[in-house]
C-alpha atoms as one frame of an Amber mdcrd trajectory, in Angstrom:
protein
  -7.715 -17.347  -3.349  -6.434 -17.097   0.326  -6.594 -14.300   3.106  -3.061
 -13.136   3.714  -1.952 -11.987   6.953  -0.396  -8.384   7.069   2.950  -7.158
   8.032   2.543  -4.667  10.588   4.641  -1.750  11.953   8.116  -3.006  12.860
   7.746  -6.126  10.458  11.402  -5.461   8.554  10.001  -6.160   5.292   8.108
  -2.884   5.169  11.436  -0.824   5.068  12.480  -3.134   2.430  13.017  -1.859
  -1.549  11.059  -4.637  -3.630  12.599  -6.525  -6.511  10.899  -6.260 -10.151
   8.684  -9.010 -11.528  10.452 -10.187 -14.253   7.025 -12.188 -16.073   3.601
 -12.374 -15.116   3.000 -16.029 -14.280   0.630 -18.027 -12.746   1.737 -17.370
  -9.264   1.639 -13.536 -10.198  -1.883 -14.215 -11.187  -3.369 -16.134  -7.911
  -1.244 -13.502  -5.584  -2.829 -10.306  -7.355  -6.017 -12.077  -6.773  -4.746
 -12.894  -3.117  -3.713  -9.579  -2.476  -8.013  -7.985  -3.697  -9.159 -10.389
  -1.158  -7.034  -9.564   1.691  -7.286  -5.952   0.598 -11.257  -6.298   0.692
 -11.213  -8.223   3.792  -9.290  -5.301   5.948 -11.575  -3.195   4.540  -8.605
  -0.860   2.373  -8.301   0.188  -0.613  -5.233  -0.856  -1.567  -2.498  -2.975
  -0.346   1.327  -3.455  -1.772   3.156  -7.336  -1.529   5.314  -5.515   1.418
   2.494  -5.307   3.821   2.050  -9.324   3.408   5.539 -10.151   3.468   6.555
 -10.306  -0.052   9.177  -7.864  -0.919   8.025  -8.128  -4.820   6.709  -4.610
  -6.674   3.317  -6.157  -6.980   0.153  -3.465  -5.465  -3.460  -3.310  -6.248
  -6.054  -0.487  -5.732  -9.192  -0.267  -5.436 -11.813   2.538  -5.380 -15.054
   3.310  -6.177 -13.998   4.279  -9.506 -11.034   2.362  -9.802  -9.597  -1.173
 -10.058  -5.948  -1.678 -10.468  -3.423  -4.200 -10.742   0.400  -2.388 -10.450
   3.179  -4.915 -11.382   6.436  -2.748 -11.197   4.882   0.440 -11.354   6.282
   3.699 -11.643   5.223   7.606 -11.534   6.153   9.226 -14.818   4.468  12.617
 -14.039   2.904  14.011 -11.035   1.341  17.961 -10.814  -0.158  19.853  -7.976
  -0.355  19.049  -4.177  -3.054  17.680  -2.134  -3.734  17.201   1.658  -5.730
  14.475   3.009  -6.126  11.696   5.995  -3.889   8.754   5.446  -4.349   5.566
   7.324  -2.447   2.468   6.614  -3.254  -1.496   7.147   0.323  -1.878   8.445
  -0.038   1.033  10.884  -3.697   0.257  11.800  -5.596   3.248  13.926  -2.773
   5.827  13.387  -4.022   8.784  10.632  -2.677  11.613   9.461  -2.647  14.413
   7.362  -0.350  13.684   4.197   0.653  16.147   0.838   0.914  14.324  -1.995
   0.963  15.508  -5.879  -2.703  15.942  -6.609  -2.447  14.493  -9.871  -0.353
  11.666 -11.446   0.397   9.625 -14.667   2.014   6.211 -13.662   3.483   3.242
 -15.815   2.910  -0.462 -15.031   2.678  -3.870 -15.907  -0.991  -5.389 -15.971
  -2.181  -9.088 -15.700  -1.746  -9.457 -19.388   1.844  -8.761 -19.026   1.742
  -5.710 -21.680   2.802  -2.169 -19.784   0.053   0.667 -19.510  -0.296   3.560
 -18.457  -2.976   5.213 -15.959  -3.672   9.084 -14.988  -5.751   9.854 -12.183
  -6.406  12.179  -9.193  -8.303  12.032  -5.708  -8.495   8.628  -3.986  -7.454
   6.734  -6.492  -4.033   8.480  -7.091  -3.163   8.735  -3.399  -3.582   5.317
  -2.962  -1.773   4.126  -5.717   1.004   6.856  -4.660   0.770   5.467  -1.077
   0.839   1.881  -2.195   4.206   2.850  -4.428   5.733   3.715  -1.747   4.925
   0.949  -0.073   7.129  -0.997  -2.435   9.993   1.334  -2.348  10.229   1.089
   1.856   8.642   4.366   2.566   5.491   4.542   5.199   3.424   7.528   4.704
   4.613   8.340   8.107   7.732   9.295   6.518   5.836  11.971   4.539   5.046
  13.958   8.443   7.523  16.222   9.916   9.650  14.750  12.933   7.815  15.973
  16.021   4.231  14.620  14.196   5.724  11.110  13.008   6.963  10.606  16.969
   3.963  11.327  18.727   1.936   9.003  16.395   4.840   6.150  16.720   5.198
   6.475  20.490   1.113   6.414  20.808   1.246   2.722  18.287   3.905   1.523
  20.012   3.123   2.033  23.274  -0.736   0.824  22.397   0.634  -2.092  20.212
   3.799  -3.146  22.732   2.273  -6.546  23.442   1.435  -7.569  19.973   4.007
  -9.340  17.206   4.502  -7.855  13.801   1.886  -9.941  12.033  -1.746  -9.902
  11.933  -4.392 -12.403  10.268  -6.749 -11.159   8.245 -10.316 -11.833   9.107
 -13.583 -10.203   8.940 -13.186  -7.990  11.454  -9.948  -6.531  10.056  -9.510
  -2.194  10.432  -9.473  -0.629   7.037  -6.702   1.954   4.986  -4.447   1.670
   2.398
């Protein structure tokens, strides 16, 4: 297993859609197992292949309730709305207040290859919603209304000017999703 270093704001690959996984190989295997470690290193709770350069629909979440591995993942059902803090290890030190469907019932491929499914709420289902849309291009800035999103990107950028749009991971890493 190896430390990955995360894409950060203005990185290209973050506004890309990912491509499927068509099988769950070896290299699947050692980069789900990257992506925990980098993930648990930066202090989040989950983390999508975008935010380390790999435009792939690979994610992983974890909570204190919750472990998962998300290999082309999808929502199937989602019911209610919820408001919370976001934060994002792409976007570190920026948070905000997101809505997101309280409740969801998502589809994905596991480690063992076979599809399952998984219905959750509270952290757990934010993340993974958060790390979904990771995969399809979409920041959780995106989810703030127009005068909110540009205050918060003209405070990163101008705080973050000097700095390129990668970051290696070490121990002393800011945490989010």
């Amino acid at each position: 297993m190896s430390l990955l270093p995360l894409h950060l704001l203005g990185s290209p690959v973050l506004r890309q859609h990912s491509t499927e996984v068509k099988t769950v190989d070896e290299e699947i295997t050692r980069f789900v197992a990257d992506l925990f470690e980098t993930m648990q290193a930066s202090k989040g709770v989950g983390l999508a292949a975008n935010q380390v350069g790999v435009a792939r629909r690979v994610a992983v979440v974890e909570t204190d309730d919750t472990r998962l591995v998300l290999i082309n993942p999808v929502i199937l059902e989602s019911e209610g709305r919820d408001s919370a803090e976001e934060g994002c290890l792409s976007i570190p030190e920026v948070y905000a207040e997101v809505t997101r469907p309280a409740r969801i019932k998502v589809e994905a491929t596991g480690l063992d290859g076979k599809r399952y499914t998984w219905e959750g709420d509270g952290l757990a289902a934010r993340a993974v919603q958060h790390e979904i849309d990771h995969l399809d291009g979409i920041l959780f800035l995106d989810h703030l209304g127009p005068i909110k999103r540009k205050m918060l990107l003209a405070r990163y950028k101008k705080e973050h000017k000097d700095e390129n749009y990668i970051k290696e991971v070490g121990s002393t890493a800011a945490g989010s999703t």
